[in-house]
C-alpha angles and dihedrals in degrees: 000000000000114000085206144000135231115190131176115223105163084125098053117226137184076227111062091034085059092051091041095054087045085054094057094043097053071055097250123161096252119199116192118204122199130169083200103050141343101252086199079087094062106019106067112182136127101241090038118098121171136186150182107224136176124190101270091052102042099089091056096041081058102045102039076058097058096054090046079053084049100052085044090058089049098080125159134197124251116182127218149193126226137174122232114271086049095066098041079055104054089044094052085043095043094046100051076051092055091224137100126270092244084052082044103049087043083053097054087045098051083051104054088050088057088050091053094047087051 
């Protein structure tokens, strides 16, 4: 099983946006090549990744991608405490999400770093 996906989708294709998508949703780090735009403006999630390429810069957008694929994969554990009703509330939150609370936690995180890009 791939560890990520690179896909080229300067013609664009119901076919490539649907593996694309199945690719971000197995959670797959999912870059998106294109000669026309870089998708990456329109498109914000945290496994899309999307670039304008030519064919002298192809090889480094790749490859600046793969290390980026490389420091994702290098997660470490941090421990927390939480009261109570911290916790009661990140399992009901995290269940109507249908994800973990870690997931969770990763998601809220991720946001507030687009909002502070923004």
């Amino acid at each position: 099983m791939a560890d990520a996906v690179v896909i080229d989708v300067s013609n664009e294709d119901f076919q490539l946006g649907h593996e694309a998508t199945m690719a971000i949703d197995a959670k797959k780090p999912t870059l998106c090549l294109s000669v026309v735009e870089d998708w990456s403006l329109k498109i914000k999630h945290e496994y899309f990744f999307g670039a304008r390429y030519n064919p002298q810069t192809v090889n480094g957008v790749i490859q600046d991608f793969l290390v980026h694929v490389r420091e994702m994969s290098k997660a470490r554990r941090f421990n927390l405490f939480l009261y109570p009703h911290q916790i009661t509330y990140l399992e009901i939150t995290a269940q109507s999400e249908h994800m973990s609370i870690a997931q969770y936690m990763r998601k809220l995180i991720n946001m507030d770093q687009q909002l502070r890009r923004a």
